[in-house]
C-alpha positions as CSV (number, residue, x, y, z in Angstrom):
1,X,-0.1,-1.8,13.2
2,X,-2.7,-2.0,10.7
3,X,-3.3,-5.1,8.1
4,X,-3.1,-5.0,4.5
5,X,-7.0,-4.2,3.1
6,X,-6.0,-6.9,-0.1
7,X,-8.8,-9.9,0.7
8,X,-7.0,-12.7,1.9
9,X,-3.6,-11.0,3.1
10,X,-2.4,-11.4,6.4
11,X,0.3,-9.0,6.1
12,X,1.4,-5.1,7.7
13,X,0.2,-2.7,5.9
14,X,3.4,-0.5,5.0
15,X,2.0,1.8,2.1
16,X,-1.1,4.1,1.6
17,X,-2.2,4.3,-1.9
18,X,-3.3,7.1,-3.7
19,X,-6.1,5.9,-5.9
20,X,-7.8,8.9,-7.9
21,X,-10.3,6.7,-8.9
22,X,-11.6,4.7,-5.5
23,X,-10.7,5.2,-2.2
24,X,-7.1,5.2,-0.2
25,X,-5.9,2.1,0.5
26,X,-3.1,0.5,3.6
27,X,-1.4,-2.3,1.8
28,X,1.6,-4.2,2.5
29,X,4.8,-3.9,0.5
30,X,4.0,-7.0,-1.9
31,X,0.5,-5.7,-3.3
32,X,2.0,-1.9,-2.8
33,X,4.5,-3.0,-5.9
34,X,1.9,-4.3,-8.1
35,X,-0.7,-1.9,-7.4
36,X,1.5,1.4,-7.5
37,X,1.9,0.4,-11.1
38,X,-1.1,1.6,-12.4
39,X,-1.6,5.2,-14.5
40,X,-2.5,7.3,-11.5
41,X,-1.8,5.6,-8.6
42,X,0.8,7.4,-5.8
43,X,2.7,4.9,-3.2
44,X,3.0,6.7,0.0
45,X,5.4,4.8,2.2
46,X,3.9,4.6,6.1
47,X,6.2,6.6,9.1
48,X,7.1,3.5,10.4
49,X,7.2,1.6,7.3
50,X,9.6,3.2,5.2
51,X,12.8,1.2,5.7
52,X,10.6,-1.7,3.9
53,X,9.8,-0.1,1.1
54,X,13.1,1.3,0.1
């Protein structure tokens, strides 16, 4: 399984973002909330991540 890309976290990634302006990013669940609330921005849950982030 692949980390979270947020500096400093430790955790699964469990969500691809969908950033129109930068690049895709793997993040866990925790920064996946915060992040997915900006204009623009598309949470894609992970195959086997999805019970997570439900």
């Amino acid at each position: 399984m692949t980390s979270c890309e947020e500096t400093d976290c430790e955790n699964e990634a469990a969500v691809e973002l969908h950033v129109p302006w930068a690049d895709n990013v793997l993040v866990c669940t925790a920064h996946a909330r915060v992040l997915a609330q900006k204009d623009g921005v598309v949470a894609e849950p992970l195959d086997d991540a999805v019970d997570d982030w439900s």
